[in-house]
C-alpha positions, 0 to 999 in steps of 0.5 A: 500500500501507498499514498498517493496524489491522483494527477489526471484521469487515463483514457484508452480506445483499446482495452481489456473488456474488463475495464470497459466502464472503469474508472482509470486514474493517474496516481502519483506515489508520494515517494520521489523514487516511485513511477506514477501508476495507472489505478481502478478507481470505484471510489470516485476520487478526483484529480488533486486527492490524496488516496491510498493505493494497493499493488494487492491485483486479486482485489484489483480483479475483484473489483473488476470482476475477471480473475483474469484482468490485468488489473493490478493497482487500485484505490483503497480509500480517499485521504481527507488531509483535513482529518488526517494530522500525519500527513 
C-alpha cells in the first residue's frame, strides 16, 4: 500500500473488456523514487486527492470482476488531509 496524489484521469480506445466502464486514474506515489501508476478507481476520487493505493491485483480483479484482468493497482480509500494530522 501507498499514498498517493491522483494527477489526471487515463483514457484508452483499446482495452481489456474488463475495464470497459472503469474508472482509470493517474496516481502519483508520494515517494520521489516511485513511477506514477495507472489505478481502478470505484471510489470516485478526483484529480488533486490524496488516496491510498494497493499493488494487492486479486482485489484489483475483484473489483473488476475477471480473475483474469490485468488489473493490478487500485484505490483503497480517499485521504481527507483535513482529518488526517500525519500527513
Amino acid at each position: 500500500m501507498r499514498i498517493a496524489t491522483i494527477r489526471g484521469y487515463a483514457t484508452s480506445t483499446v482495452k481489456h473488456p474488463s475495464l470497459e466502464g472503469r474508472t482509470l486514474l493517474i496516481a502519483e506515489p508520494d515517494s520521489p523514487d516511485l513511477a506514477p501508476q495507472i489505478v481502478i478507481d470505484n471510489l470516485g476520487a478526483g484529480i488533486g486527492q490524496i488516496v491510498l493505493i494497493s499493488s494487492d491485483g486479486s482485489e484489483a480483479r475483484k473489483i473488476v470482476g475477471d480473475e483474469h484482468s490485468p488489473a493490478l493497482w487500485s484505490v483503497l480509500g480517499i485521504i481527507d488531509p483535513e482529518r488526517n494530522l500525519a500527513l
